[in-house]
C-alpha positions as CSV (number, residue, x, y, z in Angstrom):
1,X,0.0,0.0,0.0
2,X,1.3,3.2,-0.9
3,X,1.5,6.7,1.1
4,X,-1.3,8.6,1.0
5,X,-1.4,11.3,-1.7
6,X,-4.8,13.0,-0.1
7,X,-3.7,16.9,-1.0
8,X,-4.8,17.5,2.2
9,X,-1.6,15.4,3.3
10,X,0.7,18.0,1.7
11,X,3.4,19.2,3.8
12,X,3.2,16.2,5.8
13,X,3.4,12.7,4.4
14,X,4.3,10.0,6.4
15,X,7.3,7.8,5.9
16,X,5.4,5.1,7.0
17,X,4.9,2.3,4.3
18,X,3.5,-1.2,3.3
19,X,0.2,-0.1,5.3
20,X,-2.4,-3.1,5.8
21,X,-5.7,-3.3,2.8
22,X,-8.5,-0.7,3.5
23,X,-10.5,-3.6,5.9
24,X,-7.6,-4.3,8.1
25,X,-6.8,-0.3,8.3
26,X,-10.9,0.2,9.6
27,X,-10.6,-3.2,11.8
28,X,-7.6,-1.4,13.5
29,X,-9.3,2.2,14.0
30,X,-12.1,0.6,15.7
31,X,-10.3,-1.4,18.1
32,X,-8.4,1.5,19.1
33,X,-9.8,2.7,22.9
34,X,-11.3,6.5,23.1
35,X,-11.7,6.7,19.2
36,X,-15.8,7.5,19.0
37,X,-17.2,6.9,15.8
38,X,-18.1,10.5,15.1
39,X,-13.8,11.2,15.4
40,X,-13.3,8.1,13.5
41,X,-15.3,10.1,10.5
42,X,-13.7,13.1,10.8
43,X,-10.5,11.6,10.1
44,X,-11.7,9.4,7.3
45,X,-13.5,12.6,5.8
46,X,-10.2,14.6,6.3
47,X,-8.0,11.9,5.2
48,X,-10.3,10.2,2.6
49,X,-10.0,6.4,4.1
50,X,-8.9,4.6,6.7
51,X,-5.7,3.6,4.9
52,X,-4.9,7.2,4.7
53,X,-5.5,7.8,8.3
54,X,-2.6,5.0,9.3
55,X,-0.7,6.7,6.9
56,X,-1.0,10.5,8.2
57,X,1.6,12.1,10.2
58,X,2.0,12.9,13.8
59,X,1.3,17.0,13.7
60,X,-1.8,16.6,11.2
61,X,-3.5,13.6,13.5
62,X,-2.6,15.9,16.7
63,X,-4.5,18.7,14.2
64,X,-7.7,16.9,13.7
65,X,-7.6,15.2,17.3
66,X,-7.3,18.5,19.2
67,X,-3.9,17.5,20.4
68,X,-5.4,13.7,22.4
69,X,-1.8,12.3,22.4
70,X,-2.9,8.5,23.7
71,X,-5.4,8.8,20.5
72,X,-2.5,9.8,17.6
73,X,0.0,7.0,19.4
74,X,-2.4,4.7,18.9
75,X,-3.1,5.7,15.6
76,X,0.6,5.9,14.7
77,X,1.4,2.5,16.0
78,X,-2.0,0.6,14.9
79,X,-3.2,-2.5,16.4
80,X,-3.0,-4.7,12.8
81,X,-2.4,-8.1,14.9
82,X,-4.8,-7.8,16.8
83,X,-7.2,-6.7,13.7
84,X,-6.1,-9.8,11.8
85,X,-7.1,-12.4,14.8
86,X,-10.4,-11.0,15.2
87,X,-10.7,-10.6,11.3
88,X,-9.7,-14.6,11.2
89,X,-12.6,-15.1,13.9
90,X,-15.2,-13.5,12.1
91,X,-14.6,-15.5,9.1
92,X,-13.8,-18.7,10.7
93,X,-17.2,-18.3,13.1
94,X,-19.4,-17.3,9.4
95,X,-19.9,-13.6,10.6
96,X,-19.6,-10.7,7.6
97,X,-17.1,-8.3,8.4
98,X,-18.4,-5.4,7.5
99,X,-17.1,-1.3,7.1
100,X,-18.3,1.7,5.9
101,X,-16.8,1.3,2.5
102,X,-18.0,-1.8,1.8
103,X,-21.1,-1.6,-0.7
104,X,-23.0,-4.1,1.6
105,X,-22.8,-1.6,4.5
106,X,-25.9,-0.8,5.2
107,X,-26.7,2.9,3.8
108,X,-29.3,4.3,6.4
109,X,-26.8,4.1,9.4
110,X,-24.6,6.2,7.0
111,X,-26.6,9.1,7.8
112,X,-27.4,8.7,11.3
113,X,-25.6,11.1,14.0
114,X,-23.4,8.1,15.3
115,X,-22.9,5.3,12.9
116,X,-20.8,2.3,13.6
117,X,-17.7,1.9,12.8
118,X,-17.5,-1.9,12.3
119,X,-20.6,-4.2,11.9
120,X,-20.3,-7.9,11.9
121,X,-23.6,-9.9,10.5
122,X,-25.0,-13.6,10.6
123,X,-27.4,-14.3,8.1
124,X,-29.1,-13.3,4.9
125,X,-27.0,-10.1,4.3
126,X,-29.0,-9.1,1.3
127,X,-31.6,-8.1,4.0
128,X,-29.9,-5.5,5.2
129,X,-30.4,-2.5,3.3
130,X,-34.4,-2.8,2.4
131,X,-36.6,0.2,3.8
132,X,-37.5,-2.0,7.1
133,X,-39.7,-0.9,10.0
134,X,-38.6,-1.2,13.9
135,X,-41.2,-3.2,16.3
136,X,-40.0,-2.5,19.7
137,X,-42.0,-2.8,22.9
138,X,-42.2,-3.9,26.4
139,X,-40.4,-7.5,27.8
140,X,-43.4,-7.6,30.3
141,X,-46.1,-7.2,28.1
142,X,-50.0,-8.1,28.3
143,X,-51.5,-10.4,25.8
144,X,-52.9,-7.8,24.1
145,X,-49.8,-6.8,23.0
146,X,-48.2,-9.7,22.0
147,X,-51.6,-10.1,19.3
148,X,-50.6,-6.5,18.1
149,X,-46.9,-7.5,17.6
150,X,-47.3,-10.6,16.0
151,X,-49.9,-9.2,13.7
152,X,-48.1,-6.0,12.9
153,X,-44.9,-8.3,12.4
154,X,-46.3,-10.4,9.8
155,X,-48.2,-7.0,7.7
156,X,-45.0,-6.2,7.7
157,X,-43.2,-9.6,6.4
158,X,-46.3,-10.0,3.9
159,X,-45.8,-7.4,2.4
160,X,-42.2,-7.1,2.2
161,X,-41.1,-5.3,4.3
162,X,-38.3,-6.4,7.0
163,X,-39.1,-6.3,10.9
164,X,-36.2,-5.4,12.6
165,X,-36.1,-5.5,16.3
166,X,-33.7,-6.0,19.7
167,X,-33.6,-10.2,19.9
168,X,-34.9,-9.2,23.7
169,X,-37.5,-11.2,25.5
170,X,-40.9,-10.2,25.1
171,X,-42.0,-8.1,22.2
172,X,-38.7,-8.2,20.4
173,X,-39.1,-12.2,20.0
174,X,-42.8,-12.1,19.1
175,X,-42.2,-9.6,16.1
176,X,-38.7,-11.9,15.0
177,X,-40.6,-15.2,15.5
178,X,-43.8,-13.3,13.7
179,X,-42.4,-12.4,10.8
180,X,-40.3,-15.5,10.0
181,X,-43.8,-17.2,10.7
182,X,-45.3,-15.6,7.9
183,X,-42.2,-16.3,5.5
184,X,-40.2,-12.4,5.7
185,X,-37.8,-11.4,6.2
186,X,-36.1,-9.6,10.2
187,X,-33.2,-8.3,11.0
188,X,-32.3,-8.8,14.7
189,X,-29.7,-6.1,16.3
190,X,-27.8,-7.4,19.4
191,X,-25.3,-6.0,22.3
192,X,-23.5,-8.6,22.2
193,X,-21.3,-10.3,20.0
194,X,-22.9,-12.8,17.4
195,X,-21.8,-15.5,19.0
196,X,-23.7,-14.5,22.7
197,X,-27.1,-15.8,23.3
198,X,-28.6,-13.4,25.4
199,X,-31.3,-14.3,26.8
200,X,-31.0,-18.0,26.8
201,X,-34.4,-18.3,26.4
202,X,-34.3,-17.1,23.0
203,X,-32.3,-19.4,22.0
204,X,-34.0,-21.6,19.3
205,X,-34.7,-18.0,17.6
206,X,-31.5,-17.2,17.1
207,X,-30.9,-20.5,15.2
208,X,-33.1,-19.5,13.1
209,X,-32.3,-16.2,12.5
210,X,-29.1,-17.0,11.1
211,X,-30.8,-19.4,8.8
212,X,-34.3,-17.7,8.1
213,X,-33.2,-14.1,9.3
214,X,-30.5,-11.5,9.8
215,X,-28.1,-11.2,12.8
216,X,-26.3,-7.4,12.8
217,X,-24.2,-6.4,15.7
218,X,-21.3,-3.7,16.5
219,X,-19.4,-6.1,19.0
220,X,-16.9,-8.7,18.2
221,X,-17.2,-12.5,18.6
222,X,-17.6,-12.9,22.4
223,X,-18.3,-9.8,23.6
224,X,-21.1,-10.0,26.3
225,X,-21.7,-6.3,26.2
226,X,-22.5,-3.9,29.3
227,X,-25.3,-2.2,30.6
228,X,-24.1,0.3,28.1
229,X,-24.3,-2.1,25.1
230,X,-27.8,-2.1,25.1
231,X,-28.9,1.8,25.3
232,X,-26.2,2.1,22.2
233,X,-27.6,-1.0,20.3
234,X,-31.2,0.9,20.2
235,X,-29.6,3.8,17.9
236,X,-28.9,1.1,15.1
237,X,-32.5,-0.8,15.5
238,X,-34.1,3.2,14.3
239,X,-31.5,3.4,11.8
240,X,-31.9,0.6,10.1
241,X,-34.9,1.3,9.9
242,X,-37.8,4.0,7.8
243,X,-40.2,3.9,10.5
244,X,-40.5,3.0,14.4
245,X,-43.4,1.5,16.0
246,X,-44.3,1.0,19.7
247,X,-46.3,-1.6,21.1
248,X,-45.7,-1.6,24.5
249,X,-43.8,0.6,26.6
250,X,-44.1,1.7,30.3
251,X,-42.9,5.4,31.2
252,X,-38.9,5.3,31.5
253,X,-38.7,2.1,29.7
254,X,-35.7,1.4,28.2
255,X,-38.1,1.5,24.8
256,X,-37.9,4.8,24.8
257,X,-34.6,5.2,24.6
258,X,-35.2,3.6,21.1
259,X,-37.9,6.5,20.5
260,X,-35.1,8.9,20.9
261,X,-32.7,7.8,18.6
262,X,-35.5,7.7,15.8
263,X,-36.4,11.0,16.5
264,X,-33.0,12.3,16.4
265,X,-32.6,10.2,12.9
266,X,-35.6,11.7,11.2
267,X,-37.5,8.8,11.6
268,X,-41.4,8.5,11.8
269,X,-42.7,7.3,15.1
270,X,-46.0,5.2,15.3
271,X,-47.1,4.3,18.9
272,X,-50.5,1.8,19.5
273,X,-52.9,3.2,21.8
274,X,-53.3,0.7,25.0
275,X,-55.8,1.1,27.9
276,X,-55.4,4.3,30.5
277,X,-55.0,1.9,33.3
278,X,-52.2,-0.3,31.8
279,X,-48.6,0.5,33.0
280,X,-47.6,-1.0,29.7
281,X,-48.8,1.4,28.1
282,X,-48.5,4.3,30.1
283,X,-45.4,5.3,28.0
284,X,-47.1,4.4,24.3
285,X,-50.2,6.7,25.1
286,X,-47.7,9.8,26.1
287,X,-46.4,9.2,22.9
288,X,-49.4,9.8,21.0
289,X,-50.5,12.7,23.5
290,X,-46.8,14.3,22.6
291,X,-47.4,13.7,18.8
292,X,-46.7,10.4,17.2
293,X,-48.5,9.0,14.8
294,X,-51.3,6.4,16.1
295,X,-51.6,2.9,14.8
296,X,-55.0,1.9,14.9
297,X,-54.4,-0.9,12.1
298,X,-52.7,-2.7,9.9
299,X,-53.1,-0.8,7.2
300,X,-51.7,2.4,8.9
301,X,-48.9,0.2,8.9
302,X,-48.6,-0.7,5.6
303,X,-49.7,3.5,4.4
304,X,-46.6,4.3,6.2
305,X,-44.7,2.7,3.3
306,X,-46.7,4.1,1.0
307,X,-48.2,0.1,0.8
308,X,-52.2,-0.4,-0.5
309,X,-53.7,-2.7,2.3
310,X,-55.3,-5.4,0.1
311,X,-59.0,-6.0,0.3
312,X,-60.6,-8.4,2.4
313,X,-63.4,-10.4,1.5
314,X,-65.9,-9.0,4.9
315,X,-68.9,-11.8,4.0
316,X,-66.7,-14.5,5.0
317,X,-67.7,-15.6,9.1
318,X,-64.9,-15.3,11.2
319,X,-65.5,-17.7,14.1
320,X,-65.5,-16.2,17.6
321,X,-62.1,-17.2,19.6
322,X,-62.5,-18.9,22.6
323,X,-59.3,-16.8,24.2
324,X,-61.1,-13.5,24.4
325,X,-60.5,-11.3,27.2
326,X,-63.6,-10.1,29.0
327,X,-63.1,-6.7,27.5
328,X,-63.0,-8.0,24.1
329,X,-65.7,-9.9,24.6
330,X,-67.8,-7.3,25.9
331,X,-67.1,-5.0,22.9
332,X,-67.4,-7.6,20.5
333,X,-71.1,-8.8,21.9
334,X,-72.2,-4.7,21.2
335,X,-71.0,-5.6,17.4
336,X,-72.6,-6.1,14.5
337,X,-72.5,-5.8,10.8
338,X,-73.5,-2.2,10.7
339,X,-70.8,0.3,11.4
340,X,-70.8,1.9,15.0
341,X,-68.3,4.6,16.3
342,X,-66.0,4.4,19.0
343,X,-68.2,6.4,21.1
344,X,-71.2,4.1,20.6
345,X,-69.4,1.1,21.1
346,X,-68.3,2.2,24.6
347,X,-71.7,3.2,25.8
348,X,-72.9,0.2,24.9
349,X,-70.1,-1.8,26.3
350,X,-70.1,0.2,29.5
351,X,-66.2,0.5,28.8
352,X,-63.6,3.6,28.8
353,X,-63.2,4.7,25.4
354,X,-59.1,4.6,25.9
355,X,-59.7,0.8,26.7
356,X,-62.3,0.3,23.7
357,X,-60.0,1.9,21.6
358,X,-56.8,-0.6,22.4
359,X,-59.3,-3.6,22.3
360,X,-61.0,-3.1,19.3
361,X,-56.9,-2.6,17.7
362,X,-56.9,-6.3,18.8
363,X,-60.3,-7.6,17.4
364,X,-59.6,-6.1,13.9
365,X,-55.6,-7.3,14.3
366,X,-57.6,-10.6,15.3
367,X,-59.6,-10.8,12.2
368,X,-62.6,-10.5,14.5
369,X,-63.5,-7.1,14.0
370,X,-62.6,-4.1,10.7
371,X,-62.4,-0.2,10.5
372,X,-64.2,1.4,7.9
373,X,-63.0,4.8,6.1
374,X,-65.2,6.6,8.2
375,X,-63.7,5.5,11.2
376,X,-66.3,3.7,12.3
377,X,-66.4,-0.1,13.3
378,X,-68.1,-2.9,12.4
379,X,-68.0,-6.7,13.4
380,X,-66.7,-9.0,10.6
């Protein structure tokens, strides 16, 4: 590899030759300790690649660094061995290696405030860059929202478009395990390395996530993350992703955290309305009193995407399920074929109109129930 000839170089070239290939060179940045991923791209942008940044001198890497000494002797005197063993790991374990000049890197986290430096991937790889859409929710969720998850998760899959979620208990593994149900495609993020089932539980779903899905992670094989990882790994779940919706999320929930990072990314947030009294959905319903977009249905879903719900033939009887909750029974026995609204329905059913509203989300996500254009509802 030669010296760099970037003309922003001039005046400074280093002596420095027979630098490693461009995946190496990135390999060794990232491993190097204080170097964030927003400095990392200031040097590439300023240097042009990370071959170029090995190959920079002393005084123009104290320049760009703001004079962190420990950074630039790092820099200086790279970690390549160490970037080779965990390169030959990787590969020898069936993870992609992959950096941010690689053409299968995915181009949304391009754009987002903190993109990772390195990514390592199990999987399908050609998933990776389709306009997907985040399910996230609670890990002590109701019934009710595992029904909206697994429903909204296989929309989703039907139609083509990736689910990408956080591999966590609860909600995460419904929308995974719903979408690979209905034959689509997910992409699962971890804060761990690929290699780390966390939780055990989940197990069997990461088999076949590598097989049937997409694994993506920032850590390398091993890595059992921190109570850090996790925060950080909700930043790439909204990026890698066009839209974010909420199932389930209690106020502080770590859910939210995910919320932020699409917000900050320019991201459209969808929230499902849930009963008042739920602490599950505490958080979702201040999301939609602070502005996001409600999800009443599938088909907001699928408009979201710009996606034509397909018609349903409404003649056909649906049976009633035996596992109705009370509430959706009661709302469901004030039914009929004529459309009602929301208000009706609740008078009738001697329910809250928050909690009719959540429940009848459920019948029509059930097949039980549909909405009609003019927002009212009818039984199908």
């Amino acid at each position: 590899m030669t010296r760099s000839t970037n003309p922003s170089n001039s005046g400074g070239l280093s002596t420095r030759t027979n630098d490693p290939d461009e995946r190496l060179a990135y390999i060794a940045l990232a491993l190097i300790p204080g170097l964030g991923a927003r400095s990392l791209a200031e040097l590439l942008s300023r240097f042009g690649g990370a071959p170029q940044v090995l190959n920079a001198s002393r005084n123009e890497l104290l320049d760009i660094t703001s004079g962190k000494l420990s950074i630039v002797t790092a820099i200086l005197s790279p970690p390549i061995r160490a970037a080779c063993t965990l390169l030959q790991r990787a590969t020898s374990l069936g993870h992609h290696t992959l950096v941010p000049s690689d053409a299968s890197y995915p181009h949304l986290l391009r754009s987002i405030p903190d993109p990772p430096v390195l990514l390592f991937a199990k999987g399908r790889l050609d998933a990776i860059d389709s306009p997907g859409v985040a399910i996230v929710g609670s890990r002590m969720h109701s019934r009710y929202g595992a029904e909206v998850a697994k429903r909204m998760a296989e929309t989703a899959a039907r139609a083509g478009i990736p689910v990408i979620s956080g591999m966590a208990r609860g909600l995460d593994a419904v929308a995974h395990s719903g979408a690979l149900d209905a034959g689509g495609m997910t992409v699962g993020v971890l804060g761990t390395g690929l290699d780390v089932i966390y939780p055990r539980e989940n197990a069997l779903l990461f088999e076949r996530m590598e097989i049937e899905g997409l694994l993506v992670t920032e850590h390398p094989p091993g890595d059992r993350g921190n109570r850090w990882a996790f925060p950080r790994r909700n930043r790439l779940i909204s990026g890698l992703a066009r839209a974010l919706v909420v199932i389930e999320a209690a106020e502080g929930s770590g859910t939210l955290t995910t919320v932020s990072c699409a917000l900050e990314q320019g991201r459209e947030v969808l929230a499902v309305p849930g009963p008042i009294d739920s602490v599950t959905s505490n958080g979702t319903n201040r999301l939609l009193k602070d502005g996001a977009t409600p999800l009443l249905s599938p088909s907001d879903l699928l408009a979201a995407f710009g996606v034509i719900a397909p018609r349903t033939d409404s003649s056909r009887p649906v049976p009633p399920r035996a596992d109705l909750s009370p509430d959706e029974a009661k709302v469901l026995a004030v039914m009929s074929g004529t459309a009602r609204s929301v208000d009706e329905i609740a008078f009738a059913a001697r329910l809250p109109i928050g909690l009719v509203l959540g429940t009848l989300l459920g019948l029509e996500l059930g097949g039980l129930a549909e909405q009609l254009p003019d927002s009212g509802y009818r039984r199908r």
